[in-house]
C-alpha positions in Angstrom: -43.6 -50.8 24.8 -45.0 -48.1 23.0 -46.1 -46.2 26.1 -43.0 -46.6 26.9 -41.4 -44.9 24.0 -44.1 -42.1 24.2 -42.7 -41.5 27.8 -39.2 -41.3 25.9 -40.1 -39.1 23.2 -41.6 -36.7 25.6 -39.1 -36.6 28.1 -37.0 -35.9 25.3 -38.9 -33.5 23.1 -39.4 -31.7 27.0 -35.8 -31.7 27.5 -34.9 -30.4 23.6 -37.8 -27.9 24.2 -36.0 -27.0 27.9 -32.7 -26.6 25.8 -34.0 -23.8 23.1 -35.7 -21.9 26.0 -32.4 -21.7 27.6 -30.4 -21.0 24.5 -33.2 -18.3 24.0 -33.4 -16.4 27.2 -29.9 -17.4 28.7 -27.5 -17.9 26.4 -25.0 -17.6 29.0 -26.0 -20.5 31.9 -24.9 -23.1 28.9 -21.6 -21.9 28.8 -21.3 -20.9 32.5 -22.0 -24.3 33.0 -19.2 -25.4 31.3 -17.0 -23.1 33.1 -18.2 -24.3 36.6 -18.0 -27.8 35.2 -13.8 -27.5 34.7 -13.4 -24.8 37.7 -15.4 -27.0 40.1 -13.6 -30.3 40.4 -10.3 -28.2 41.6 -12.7 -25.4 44.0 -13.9 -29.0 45.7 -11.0 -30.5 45.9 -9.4 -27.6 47.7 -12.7 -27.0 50.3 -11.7 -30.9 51.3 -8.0 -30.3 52.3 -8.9 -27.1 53.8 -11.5 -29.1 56.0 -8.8 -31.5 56.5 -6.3 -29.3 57.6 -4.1 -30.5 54.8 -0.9 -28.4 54.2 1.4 -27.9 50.7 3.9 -29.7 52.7 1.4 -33.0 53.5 0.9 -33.0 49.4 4.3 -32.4 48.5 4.9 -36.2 51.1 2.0 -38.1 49.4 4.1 -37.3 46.1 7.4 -38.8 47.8 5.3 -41.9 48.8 3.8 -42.2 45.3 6.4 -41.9 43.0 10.0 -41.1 44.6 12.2 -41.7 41.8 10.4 -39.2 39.7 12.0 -36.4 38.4 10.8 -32.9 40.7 13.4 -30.2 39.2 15.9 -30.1 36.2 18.2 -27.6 36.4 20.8 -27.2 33.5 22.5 -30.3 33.9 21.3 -31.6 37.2 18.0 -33.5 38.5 16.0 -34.0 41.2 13.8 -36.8 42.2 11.3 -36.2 44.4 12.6 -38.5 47.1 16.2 -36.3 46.7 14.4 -33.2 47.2 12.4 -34.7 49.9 15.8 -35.6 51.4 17.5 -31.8 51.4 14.3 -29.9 52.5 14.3 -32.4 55.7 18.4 -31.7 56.0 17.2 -27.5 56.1 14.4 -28.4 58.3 16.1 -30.3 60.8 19.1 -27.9 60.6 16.6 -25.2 61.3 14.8 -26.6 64.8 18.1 -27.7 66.3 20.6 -25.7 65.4 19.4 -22.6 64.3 16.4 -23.0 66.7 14.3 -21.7 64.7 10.5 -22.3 65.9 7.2 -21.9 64.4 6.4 -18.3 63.8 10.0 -17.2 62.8 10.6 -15.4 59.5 13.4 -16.3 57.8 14.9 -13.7 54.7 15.3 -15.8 51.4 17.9 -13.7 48.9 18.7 -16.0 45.7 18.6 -16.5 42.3 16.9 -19.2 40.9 18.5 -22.5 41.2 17.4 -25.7 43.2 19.2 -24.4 46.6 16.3 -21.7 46.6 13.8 -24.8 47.4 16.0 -26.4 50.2 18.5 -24.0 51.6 19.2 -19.7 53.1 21.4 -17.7 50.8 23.2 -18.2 47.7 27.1 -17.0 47.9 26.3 -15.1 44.3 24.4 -12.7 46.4 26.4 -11.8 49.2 27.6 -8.5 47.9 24.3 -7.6 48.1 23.6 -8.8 51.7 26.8 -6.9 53.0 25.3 -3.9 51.5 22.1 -3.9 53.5 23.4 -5.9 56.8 23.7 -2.1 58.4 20.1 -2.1 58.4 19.1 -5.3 59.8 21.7 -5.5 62.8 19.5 -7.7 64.9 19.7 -10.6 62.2 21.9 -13.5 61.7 22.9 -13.9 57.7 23.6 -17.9 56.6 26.0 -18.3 53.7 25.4 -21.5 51.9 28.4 -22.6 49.7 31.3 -20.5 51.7 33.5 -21.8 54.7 33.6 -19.5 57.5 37.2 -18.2 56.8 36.1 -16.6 54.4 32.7 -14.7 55.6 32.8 -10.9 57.1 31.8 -11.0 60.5 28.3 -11.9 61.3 28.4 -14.2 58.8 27.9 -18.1 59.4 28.1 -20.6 57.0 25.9 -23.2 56.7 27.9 -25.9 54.7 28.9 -27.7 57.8 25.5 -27.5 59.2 23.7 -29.1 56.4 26.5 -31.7 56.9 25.9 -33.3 59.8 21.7 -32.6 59.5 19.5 -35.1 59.8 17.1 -36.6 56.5 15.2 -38.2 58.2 11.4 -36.8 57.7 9.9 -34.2 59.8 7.1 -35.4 62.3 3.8 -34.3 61.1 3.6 -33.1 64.7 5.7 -30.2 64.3 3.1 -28.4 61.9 0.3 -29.9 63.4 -0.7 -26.2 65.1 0.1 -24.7 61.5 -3.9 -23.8 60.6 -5.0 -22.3 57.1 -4.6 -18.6 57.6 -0.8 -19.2 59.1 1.5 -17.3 56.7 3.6 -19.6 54.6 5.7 -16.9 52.9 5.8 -13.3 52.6 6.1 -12.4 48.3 7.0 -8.9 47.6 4.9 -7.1 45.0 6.5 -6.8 41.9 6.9 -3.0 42.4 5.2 -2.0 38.5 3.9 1.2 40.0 5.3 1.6 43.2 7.3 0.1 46.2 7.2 -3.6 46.7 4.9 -4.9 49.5 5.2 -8.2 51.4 1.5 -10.1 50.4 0.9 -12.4 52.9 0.5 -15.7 51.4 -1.2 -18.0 54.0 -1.4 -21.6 54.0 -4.6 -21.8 52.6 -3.8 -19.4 49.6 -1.3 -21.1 48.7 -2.9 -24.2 48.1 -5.7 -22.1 45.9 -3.6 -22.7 43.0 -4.1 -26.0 42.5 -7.4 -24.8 41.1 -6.1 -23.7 38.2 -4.0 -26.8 37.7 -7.1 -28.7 38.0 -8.7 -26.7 35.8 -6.5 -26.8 32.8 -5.7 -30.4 33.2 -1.8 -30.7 34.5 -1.1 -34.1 35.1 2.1 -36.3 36.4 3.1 -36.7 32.8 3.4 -33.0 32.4 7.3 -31.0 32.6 6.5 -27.7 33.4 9.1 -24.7 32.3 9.5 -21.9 35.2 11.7 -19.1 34.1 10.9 -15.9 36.2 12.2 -15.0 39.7 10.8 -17.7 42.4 10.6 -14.8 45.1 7.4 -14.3 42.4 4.0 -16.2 43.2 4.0 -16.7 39.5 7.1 -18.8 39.1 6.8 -20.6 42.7 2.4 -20.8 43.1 1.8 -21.0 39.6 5.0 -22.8 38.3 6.7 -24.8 40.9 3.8 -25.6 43.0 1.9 -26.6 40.0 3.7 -29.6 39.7 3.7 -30.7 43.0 -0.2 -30.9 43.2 -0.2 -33.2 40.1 3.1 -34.7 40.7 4.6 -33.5 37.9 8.1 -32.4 37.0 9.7 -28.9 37.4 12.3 -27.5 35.0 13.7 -24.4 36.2 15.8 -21.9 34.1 18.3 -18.9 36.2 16.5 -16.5 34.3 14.2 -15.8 31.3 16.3 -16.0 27.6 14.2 -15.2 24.4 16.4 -17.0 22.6 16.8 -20.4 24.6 13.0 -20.5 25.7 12.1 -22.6 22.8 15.3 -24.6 22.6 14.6 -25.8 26.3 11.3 -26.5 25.7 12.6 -28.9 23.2 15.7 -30.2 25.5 13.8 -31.3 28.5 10.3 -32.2 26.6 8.0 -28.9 28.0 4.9 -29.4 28.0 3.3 -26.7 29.9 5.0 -23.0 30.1 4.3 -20.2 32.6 4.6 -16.8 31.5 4.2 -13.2 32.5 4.4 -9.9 31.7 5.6 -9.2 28.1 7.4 -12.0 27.7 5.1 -13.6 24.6 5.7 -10.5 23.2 9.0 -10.9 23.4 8.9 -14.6 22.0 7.5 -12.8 19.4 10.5 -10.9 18.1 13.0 -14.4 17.2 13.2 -14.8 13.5 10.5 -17.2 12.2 11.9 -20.5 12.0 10.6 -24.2 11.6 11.0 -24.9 15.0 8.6 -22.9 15.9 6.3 -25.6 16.3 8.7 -28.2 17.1 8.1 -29.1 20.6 5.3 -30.7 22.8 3.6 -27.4 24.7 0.5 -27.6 25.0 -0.8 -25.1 27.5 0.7 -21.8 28.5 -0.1 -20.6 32.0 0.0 -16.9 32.9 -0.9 -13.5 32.7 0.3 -9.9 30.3 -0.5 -11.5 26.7 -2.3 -8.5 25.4 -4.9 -9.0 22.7 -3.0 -7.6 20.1 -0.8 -11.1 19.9 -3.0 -13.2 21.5 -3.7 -15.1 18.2 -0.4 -14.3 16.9 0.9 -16.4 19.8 -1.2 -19.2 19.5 -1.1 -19.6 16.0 2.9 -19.2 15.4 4.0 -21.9 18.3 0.6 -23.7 17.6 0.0 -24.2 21.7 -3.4 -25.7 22.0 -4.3 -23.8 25.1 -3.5 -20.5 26.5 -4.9 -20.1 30.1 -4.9 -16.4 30.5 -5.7 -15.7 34.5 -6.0 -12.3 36.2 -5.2 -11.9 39.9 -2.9 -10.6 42.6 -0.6 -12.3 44.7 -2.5 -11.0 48.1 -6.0 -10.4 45.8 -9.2 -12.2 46.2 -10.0 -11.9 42.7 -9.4 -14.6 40.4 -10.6 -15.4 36.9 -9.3 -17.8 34.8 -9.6 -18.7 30.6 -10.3 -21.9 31.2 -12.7 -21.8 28.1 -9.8 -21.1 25.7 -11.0 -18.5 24.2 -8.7 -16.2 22.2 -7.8 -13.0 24.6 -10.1 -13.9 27.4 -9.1 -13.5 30.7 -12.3 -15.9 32.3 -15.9 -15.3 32.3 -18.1 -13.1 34.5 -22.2 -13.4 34.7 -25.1 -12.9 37.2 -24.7 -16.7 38.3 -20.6 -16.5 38.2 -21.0 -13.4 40.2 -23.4 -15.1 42.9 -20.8 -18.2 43.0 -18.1 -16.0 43.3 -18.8 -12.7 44.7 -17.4 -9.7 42.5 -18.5 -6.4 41.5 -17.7 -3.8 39.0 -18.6 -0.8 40.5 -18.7 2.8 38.2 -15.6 5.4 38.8 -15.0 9.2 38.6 -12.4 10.0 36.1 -12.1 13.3 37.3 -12.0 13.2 40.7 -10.6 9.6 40.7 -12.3 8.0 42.9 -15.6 5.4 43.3 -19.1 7.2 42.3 -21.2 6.9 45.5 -25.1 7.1 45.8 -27.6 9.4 48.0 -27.0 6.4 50.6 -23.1 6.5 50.2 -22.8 3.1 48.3 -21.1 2.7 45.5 -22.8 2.5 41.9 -22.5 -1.0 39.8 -21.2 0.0 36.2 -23.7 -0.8 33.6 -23.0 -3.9 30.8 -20.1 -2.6 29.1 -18.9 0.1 30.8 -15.6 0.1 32.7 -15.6 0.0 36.3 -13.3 -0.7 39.4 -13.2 -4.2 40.1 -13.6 -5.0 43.6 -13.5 -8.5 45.3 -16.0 -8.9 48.6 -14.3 -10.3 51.4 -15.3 -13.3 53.1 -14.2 -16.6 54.9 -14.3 -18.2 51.4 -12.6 -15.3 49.8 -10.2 -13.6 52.6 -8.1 -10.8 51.8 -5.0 -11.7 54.0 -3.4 -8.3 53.5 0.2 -7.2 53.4 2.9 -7.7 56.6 3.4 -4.5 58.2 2.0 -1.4 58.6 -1.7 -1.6 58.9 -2.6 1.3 56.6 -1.2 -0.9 54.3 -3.6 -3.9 54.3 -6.3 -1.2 54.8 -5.0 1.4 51.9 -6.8 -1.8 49.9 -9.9 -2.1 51.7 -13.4 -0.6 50.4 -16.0 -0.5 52.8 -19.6 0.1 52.3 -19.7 -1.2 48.7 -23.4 -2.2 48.1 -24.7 -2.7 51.3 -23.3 -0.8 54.9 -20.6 -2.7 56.4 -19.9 -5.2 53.7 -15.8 -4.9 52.3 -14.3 -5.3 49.3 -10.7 -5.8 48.0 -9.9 -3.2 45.9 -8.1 -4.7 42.5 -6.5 -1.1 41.7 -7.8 2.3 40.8 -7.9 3.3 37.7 -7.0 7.1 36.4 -6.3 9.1 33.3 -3.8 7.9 31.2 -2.0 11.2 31.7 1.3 10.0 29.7 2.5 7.1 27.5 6.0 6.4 26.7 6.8 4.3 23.5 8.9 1.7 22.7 9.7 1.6 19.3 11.2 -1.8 16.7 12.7 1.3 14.8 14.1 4.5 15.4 12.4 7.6 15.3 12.9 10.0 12.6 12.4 13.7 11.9 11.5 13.5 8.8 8.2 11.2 9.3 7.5 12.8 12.6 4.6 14.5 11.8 3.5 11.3 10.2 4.0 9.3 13.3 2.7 11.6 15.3 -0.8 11.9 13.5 -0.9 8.3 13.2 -0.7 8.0 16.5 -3.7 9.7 17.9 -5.9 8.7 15.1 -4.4 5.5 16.6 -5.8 6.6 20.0 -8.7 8.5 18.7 -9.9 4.9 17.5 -9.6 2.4 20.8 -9.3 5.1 23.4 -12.1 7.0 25.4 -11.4 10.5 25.6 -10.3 10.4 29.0 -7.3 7.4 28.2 -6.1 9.6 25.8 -2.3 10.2 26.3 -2.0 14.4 27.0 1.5 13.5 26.6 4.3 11.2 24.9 8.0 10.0 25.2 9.7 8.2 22.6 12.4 6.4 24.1 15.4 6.0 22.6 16.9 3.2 24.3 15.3 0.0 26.1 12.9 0.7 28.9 13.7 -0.2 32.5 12.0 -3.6 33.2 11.2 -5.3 37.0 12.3 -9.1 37.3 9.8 -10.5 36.4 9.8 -8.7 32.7 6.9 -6.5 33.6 7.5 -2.8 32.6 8.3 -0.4 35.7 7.0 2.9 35.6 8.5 4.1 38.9 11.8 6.3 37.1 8.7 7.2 34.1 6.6 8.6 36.8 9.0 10.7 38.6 10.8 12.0 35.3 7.2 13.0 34.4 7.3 15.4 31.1 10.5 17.5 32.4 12.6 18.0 29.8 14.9 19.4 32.0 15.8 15.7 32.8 14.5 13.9 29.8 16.5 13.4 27.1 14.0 11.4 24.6 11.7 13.7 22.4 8.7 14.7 23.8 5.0 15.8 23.0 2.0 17.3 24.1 -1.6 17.1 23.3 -2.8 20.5 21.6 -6.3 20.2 22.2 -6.9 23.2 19.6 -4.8 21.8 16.8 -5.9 17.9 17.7 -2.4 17.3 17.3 0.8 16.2 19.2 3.4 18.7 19.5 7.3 18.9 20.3 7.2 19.8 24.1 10.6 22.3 24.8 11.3 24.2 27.8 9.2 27.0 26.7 6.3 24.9 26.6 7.1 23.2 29.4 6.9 26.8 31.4 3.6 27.6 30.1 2.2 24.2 31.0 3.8 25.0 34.3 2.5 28.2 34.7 -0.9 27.1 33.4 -0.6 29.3 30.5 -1.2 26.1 28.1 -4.7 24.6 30.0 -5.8 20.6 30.3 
């Protein structure tokens, strides 16, 4: 016996001793640990249905089987059980092989709003407008109108109401997907166009079922009721949102579009417990009078990405949501990381053992010249600890860059090569650049009076958080709302080609006077002698 509790004492005074060390020399591995211990039950569980050859489509089944009188979607004032919405995706599926003929490899255009019709059917009649309006342009294509009798369609329209009719529910042999292998496209979702044009990512069979990670991860269960109110032509509303559910066989509640001031309200009506957000849309949750309820609903998880740091805690603390799971990635990226730790403003963890498991490097960039700083050997430079860098994901089988549909120089525009050894490639996550020119929304509006005020406020502001090369060489203060995409992300196409012209630009504008460290009106005059170089930057 009492060798037997030396043994113990020393096995534990070894392991305590192992502990410190640890704690000492890494303090890191403890909590990576952690992180790999919630991230890794979802990664394994995804490597098995890959193996398997499992599709969103077999999961989506097992969910039918399991619980069919579940509630998938609410919608306003109608619901969905799973075995109804299994029943109208087999009516469109059927509909589609026999008499629209539609085989495997066909691409199919999807133009709705959200509503449940998205999930099972063509077009939505509230859009056709629209479709006449761009029908010159695709002459070789048949448009489907669901919810219109053909009397009423221009020509070249069909409807599909008495189609659907006389469909079939009956299931879909497993047969008919059965040559449908991971990297087959599943859908084609458009960029959001922040900076520039859309582009179709292709989102492949396999990457569509990598979101069930982050379900996994952050704990969504059957029980849950998950609130989608962005565009489902966006992977953040369908991956993130819908598909979320059906991985844990949850429920879906779907709004048409994204209301500040019924977000709260609906969370309460249908019993939200997890939310999905985007872009600036916490920051506009932010901006509802303070009320008691507030805190009167059952959220417990927000799911998304755009909460700056400024509110992060802001947002937590007023609606009191247990856990905010922050995530950065692109639809078509390779890049993921995810807050799983809960930590206030994080966007997910990086460190040399992450980095081996997951294959990501920060490499340095040239401000001036903006592009990637390359060695003697014409490899690119990692960024130190704590210096900014260009995020750039490797490619491999386990993390495939599937590109965009189309051009090639499109897919390839995104492509490093030659990162840290010759040959390897990377995705690139985005370049980044001088700040060149920042336009302001303002709660109030601007005066004359304290404009000088403002203005010096504002790059002490600057001088404070920026490096010297972020630093705005010019400002707008808009007067009116600015232009946002869909999916409530600010879009700085009309910004970028309006420039600093004030030719075209009514709002007041500045510039940087680099000899008076101040910001001053920008007129026409000005704008000449920036023109005509006679003011330098």
């Amino acid at each position: 016996m009492d060798t037997a509790l030396a043994i113990g004492g020393s096995l534990l005074a070894t392991a305590g001793a192992g502990y410190l060390l640890i704690k000492a020399l890494c303090p890191w591995l403890l909590v990576d640990i952690e992180y790999i211990r919630k991230v890794l039950p979802g990664a394994k569980r995804l490597e098995r249905w890959t193996k398997e050859g499992v599709h969103a489509i077999d999961i989506f089944e097992q969910c039918v089987k399991k619980h069919p009188d579940r509630n998938i979607l609410l919608f306003e004032d109608q619901k969905y059980t799973y075995k109804e919405m299994d029943s109208h995706a087999n009516r469109i599926a059927n509909m589609s092989r026999q008499q629209l003929r539609l085989e495997t490899g066909d691409t199919v255009i999807l133009l709705q709003h959200n509503c449940p019709e998205f999930l099972f059917v063509v077009l939505d009649p509230s859009l056709l407008d629209s479709v006449v309006e761009i029908v010159d342009d695709l002459p070789e294509m048949t448009v489907y109108v669901h919810g219109m009798a053909d009397a009423l369609l221009p020509a070249d329209f069909k409807s599909l109401d008495s189609l659907l009719e006389a469909a079939s529910a009956a299931p879909v042999p497993p047969r008919v997907r059965a040559n449908i292998g991971p990297n087959h496209p599943s859908v084609y979702i458009f960029t959001s166009g922040t900076t520039g044009l859309p582009k179709a990512a292709v989102v492949s069979s396999k990457r569509l079922l990598i979101s069930s990670i982050l379900s996994k991860a952050v704990g969504v269960c059957s029980d849950d009721v998950i609130y989608v109110t962005m565009p489902l032509f966006h992977s953040s509303a369908l991956m993130i949102g819908f598909f979320q559910c059906i991985w844990g066989g949850a429920t879906c509640v779907l709004r048409k579009r994204f209301s500040r001031s019924q977000f709260f309200p609906d969370c309460r009506r249908y019993g939200v417990t997890v939310i999905i957000y985007i872009g600036e849309m916490c920051r506009y949750l932010l901006t509802n009078d303070k009320s008691a309820d507030d805190t009167n609903h059952k959220v417990r998880v927000a799911i998304g990405n755009g909460l700056r740091q400024d509110i992060f805690s802001e947002f937590r603390t007023r609606f009191k949501i247990k856990h905010i799971a922050e995530f950065y990635g692109a639809t078509e990226g390779n890049v993921g990381y995810l807050n799983v730790l809960n930590k206030d403003g994080s966007i997910g963890r990086a460190s040399p053992l992450l980095t081996k498991l997951f294959p990501v490097s920060f490499c340095k960039w040239d401000v001036e010249n903006e592009c990637l700083v390359r060695n003697s050997h014409g490899l690119c430079v990692p960024a130190d600890i704590d210096e900014p860098g260009l995020c750039l994901g490797k490619i491999t089988p386990k993390s495939e860059f599937d590109g965009y549909q189309g051009r090639k120089e499109l897919t390839e525009s995104k492509i490093v090569r030659d990162v840290l050894v010759k040959g390897d490639s990377y995705f690139n996550t985005g370049y980044e650049g001088r700040a060149g020119m920042a336009t302001l929304a303002l709660n109030r509006p601007w005066s004359a009076d304290t404009e000088a005020v403002s203005l010096q406020a504002i790059l002490e502001h600057c001088d404070r958080t920026l490096p010297g090369y972020a630093k705005p060489l010019f400002l707008r203060v808009a007067r009116g709302d600015l232009e946002m995409t869909q999916t409530v992300k600010q879009s700085k196409i009309t910004l970028k080609k309006q420039a600093y012209d004030p030719d075209v630009i009514d709002d007041p504008l500045f510039y940087l006077d680099k000899l008076q460290k101040s910001y001053l009106p920008l007129t026409k005059v000005v704008y000449a002698d920036i023109s005509g170089e006679k003011i330098p930057f």
